[in-house]
C-alpha positions as YAML, in Angstrom:
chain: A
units: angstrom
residues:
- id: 1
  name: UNK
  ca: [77.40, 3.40, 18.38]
- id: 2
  name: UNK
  ca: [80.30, 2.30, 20.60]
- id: 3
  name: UNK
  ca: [82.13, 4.14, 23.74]
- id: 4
  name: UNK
  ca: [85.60, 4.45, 23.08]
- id: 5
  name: UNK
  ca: [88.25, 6.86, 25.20]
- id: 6
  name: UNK
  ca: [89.23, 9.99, 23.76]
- id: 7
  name: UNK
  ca: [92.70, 11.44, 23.07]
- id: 8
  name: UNK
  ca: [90.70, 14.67, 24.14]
- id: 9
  name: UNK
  ca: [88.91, 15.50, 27.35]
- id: 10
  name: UNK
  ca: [86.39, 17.91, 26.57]
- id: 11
  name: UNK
  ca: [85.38, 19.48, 22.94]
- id: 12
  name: UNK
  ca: [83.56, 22.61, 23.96]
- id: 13
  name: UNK
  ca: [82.29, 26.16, 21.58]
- id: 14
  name: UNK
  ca: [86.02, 26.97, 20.43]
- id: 15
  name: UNK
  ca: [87.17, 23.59, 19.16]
- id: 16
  name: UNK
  ca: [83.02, 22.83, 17.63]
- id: 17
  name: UNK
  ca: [82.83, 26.33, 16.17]
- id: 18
  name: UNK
  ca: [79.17, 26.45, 17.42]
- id: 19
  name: UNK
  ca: [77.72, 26.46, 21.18]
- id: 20
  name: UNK
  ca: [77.36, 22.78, 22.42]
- id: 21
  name: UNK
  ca: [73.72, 21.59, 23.82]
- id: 22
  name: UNK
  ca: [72.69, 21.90, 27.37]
- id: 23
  name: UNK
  ca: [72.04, 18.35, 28.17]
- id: 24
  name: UNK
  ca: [74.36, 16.55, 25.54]
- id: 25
  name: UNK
  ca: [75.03, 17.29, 21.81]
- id: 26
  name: UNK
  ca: [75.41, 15.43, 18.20]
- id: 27
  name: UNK
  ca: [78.74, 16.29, 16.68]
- id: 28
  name: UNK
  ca: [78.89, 15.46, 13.54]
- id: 29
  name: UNK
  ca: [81.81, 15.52, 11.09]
- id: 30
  name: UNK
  ca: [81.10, 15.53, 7.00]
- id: 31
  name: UNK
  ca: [82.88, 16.08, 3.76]
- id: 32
  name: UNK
  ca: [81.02, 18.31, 0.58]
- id: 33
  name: UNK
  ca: [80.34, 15.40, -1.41]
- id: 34
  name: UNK
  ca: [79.63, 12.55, 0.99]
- id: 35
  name: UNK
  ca: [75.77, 11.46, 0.45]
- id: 36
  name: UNK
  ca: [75.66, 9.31, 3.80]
- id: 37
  name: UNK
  ca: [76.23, 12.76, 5.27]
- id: 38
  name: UNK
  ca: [72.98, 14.46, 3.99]
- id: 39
  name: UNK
  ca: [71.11, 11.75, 5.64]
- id: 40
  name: UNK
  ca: [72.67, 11.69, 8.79]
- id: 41
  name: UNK
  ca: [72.07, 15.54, 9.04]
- id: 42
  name: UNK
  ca: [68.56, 15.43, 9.10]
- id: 43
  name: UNK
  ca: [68.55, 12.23, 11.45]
- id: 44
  name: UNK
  ca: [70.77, 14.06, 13.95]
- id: 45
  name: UNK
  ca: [68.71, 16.98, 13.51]
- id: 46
  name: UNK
  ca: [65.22, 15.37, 14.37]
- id: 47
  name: UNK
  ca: [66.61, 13.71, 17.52]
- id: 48
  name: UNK
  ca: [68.26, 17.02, 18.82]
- id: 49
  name: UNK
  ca: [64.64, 18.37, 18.02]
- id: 50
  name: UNK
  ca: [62.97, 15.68, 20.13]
- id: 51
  name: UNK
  ca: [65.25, 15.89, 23.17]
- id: 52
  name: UNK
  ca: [65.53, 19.37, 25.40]
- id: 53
  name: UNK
  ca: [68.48, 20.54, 25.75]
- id: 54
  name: UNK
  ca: [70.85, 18.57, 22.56]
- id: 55
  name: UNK
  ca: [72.09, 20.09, 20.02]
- id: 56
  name: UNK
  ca: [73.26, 19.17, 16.57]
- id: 57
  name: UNK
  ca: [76.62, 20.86, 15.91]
- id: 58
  name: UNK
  ca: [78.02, 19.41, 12.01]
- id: 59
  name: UNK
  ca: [81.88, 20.38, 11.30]
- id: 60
  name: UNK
  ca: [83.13, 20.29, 7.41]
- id: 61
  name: UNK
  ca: [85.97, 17.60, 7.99]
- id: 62
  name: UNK
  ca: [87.88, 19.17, 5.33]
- id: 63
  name: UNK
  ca: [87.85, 22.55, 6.87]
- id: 64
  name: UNK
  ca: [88.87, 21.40, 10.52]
- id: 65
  name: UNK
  ca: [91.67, 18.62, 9.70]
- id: 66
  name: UNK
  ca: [93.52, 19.89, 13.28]
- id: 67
  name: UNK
  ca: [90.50, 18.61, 15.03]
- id: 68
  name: UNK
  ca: [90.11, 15.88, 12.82]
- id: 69
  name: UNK
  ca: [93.67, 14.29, 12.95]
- id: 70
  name: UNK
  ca: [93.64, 14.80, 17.11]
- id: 71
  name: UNK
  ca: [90.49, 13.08, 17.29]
- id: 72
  name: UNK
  ca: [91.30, 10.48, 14.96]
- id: 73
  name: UNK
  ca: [88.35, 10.95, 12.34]
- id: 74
  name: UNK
  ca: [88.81, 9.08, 8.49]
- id: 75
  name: UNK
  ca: [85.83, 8.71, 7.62]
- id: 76
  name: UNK
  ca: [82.93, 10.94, 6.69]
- id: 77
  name: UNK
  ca: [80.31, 11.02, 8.12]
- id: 78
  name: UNK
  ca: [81.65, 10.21, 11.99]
- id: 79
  name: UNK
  ca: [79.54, 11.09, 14.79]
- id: 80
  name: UNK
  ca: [80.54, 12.17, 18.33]
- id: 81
  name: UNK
  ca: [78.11, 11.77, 21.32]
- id: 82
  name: UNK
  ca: [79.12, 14.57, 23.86]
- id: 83
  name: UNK
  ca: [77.63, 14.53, 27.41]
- id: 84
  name: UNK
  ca: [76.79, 18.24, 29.11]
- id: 85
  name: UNK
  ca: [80.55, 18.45, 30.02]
- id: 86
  name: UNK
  ca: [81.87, 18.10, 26.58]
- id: 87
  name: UNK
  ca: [83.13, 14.48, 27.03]
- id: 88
  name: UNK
  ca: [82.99, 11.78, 24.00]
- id: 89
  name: UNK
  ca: [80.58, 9.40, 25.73]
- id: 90
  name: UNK
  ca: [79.80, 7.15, 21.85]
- id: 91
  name: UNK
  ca: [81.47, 7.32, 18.56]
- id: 92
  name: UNK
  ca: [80.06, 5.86, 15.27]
- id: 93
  name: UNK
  ca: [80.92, 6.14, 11.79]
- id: 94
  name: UNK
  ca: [78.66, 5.55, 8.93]
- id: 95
  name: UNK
  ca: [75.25, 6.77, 8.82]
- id: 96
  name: UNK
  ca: [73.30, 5.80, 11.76]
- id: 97
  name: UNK
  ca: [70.16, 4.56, 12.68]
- id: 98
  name: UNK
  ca: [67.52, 6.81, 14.28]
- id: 99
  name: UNK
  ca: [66.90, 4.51, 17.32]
- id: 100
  name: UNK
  ca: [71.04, 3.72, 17.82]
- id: 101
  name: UNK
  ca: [71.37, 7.90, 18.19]
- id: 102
  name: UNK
  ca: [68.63, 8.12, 20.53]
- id: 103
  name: UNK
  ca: [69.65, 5.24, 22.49]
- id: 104
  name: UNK
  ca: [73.49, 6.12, 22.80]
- id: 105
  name: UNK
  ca: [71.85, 10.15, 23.96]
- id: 106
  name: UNK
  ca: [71.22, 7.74, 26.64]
- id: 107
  name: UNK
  ca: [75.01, 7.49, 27.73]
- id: 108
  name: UNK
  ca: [75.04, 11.07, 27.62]
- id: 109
  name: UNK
  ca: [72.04, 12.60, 29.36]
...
Protein backbone atom coordinates (compact mmCIF):
# COMPACT_ATOMS: atom_id res chain seq x y z
CA UNK A 1 0.00 0.00 0.00
CA UNK A 2 1.44 3.38 -1.03
CA UNK A 3 0.78 7.13 0.41
CA UNK A 4 -0.31 9.24 -2.23
CA UNK A 5 -2.03 13.00 -1.75
CA UNK A 6 -5.59 13.30 -2.05
CA UNK A 7 -7.72 15.59 -4.26
CA UNK A 8 -9.88 15.45 -0.95
CA UNK A 9 -9.04 16.47 2.58
CA UNK A 10 -11.12 14.56 4.76
CA UNK A 11 -13.86 11.68 3.83
CA UNK A 12 -15.97 11.61 6.94
CA UNK A 13 -19.93 9.74 7.74
CA UNK A 14 -21.72 11.79 4.83
CA UNK A 15 -19.38 11.16 1.91
CA UNK A 16 -18.66 7.01 3.48
CA UNK A 17 -22.38 6.52 4.10
CA UNK A 18 -21.40 4.75 7.40
CA UNK A 19 -19.65 6.24 10.71
CA UNK A 20 -15.78 6.15 10.26
CA UNK A 21 -13.56 4.26 13.11
CA UNK A 22 -12.23 5.96 16.13
CA UNK A 23 -8.61 5.39 15.65
CA UNK A 24 -8.43 4.98 11.73
CA UNK A 25 -10.72 3.08 9.27
CA UNK A 26 -10.58 0.60 6.03
CA UNK A 27 -12.49 2.13 3.19
CA UNK A 28 -13.06 -0.02 0.81
CA UNK A 29 -14.57 0.44 -2.66
CA UNK A 30 -16.13 -2.81 -4.71
CA UNK A 31 -18.23 -3.61 -7.69
CA UNK A 32 -21.24 -6.68 -7.52
CA UNK A 33 -19.32 -9.03 -9.45
CA UNK A 34 -15.67 -8.44 -8.62
CA UNK A 35 -14.30 -11.77 -6.77
CA UNK A 36 -10.99 -9.99 -5.48
CA UNK A 37 -13.59 -7.97 -3.58
CA UNK A 38 -15.12 -10.87 -1.50
CA UNK A 39 -11.72 -11.59 -0.29
CA UNK A 40 -10.63 -8.36 0.58
CA UNK A 41 -13.89 -7.93 2.67
CA UNK A 42 -13.21 -10.43 5.05
CA UNK A 43 -9.38 -9.44 5.22
CA UNK A 44 -10.35 -5.83 6.00
CA UNK A 45 -12.84 -7.09 8.29
CA UNK A 46 -10.49 -9.31 10.54
CA UNK A 47 -7.93 -6.49 10.89
CA UNK A 48 -10.63 -3.83 11.89
CA UNK A 49 -11.60 -6.74 14.39
CA UNK A 50 -8.07 -7.00 15.75
CA UNK A 51 -7.38 -3.29 16.17
CA UNK A 52 -9.64 -0.97 18.75
CA UNK A 53 -11.01 1.61 17.43
CA UNK A 54 -10.91 0.81 13.07
CA UNK A 55 -13.51 0.27 11.26
CA UNK A 56 -14.27 -1.36 7.97
CA UNK A 57 -16.59 0.90 5.96
CA UNK A 58 -17.10 -0.96 2.03
CA UNK A 59 -18.86 1.51 -0.64
CA UNK A 60 -20.56 -0.23 -3.93
CA UNK A 61 -18.36 1.72 -6.56
CA UNK A 62 -21.15 1.60 -8.88
CA UNK A 63 -23.56 3.21 -6.55
CA UNK A 64 -21.20 6.19 -5.45
CA UNK A 65 -19.47 7.16 -8.96
CA UNK A 66 -19.45 11.12 -7.49
CA UNK A 67 -17.10 9.89 -4.88
CA UNK A 68 -15.49 7.64 -7.07
CA UNK A 69 -14.57 10.00 -10.03
CA UNK A 70 -13.32 12.86 -7.23
CA UNK A 71 -11.21 10.42 -5.68
CA UNK A 72 -9.95 8.96 -8.71
CA UNK A 73 -10.97 5.17 -8.14
CA UNK A 74 -10.94 2.57 -11.58
CA UNK A 75 -10.49 -0.22 -10.24
CA UNK A 76 -12.41 -2.53 -7.97
CA UNK A 77 -11.50 -3.43 -5.27
CA UNK A 78 -9.40 -0.02 -4.12
CA UNK A 79 -8.72 0.50 -0.61
CA UNK A 80 -8.40 3.79 1.34
CA UNK A 81 -6.45 3.98 4.67
CA UNK A 82 -8.08 6.91 6.68
CA UNK A 83 -6.36 8.22 9.87
CA UNK A 84 -8.87 9.43 12.96
CA UNK A 85 -9.29 12.78 11.07
CA UNK A 86 -10.58 11.35 7.91
CA UNK A 87 -7.33 11.91 5.89
CA UNK A 88 -6.12 9.29 3.04
CA UNK A 89 -2.89 8.30 4.79
CA UNK A 90 -2.33 4.72 2.01
CA UNK A 91 -4.09 3.75 -1.08
CA UNK A 92 -3.90 0.26 -2.74
CA UNK A 93 -5.71 -1.40 -5.36
CA UNK A 94 -5.99 -5.06 -5.84
CA UNK A 95 -6.60 -7.36 -3.11
CA UNK A 96 -4.22 -6.96 -0.36
CA UNK A 97 -2.23 -8.83 1.84
CA UNK A 98 -3.19 -9.25 5.52
CA UNK A 99 0.22 -8.06 6.89
CA UNK A 100 0.48 -4.90 4.09
CA UNK A 101 -3.18 -3.66 5.76
CA UNK A 102 -1.99 -4.02 9.15
CA UNK A 103 1.23 -2.48 8.52
CA UNK A 104 -0.03 0.64 6.47
CA UNK A 105 -2.92 0.97 9.91
CA UNK A 106 0.44 1.88 11.02
CA UNK A 107 0.51 5.29 9.04
CA UNK A 108 -2.76 5.87 10.37
CA UNK A 109 -2.95 5.17 14.09
Amino acid sequence: MRGQGEERDRLGAAELGGEPGRRASLVQFSSAFCQPCRATRRILAEVAAMVEGVAHIEIDAEDRLDLVRSLGIDKTPTVLVLDSQGRIVRRATGMPRKADVIAALGAAV
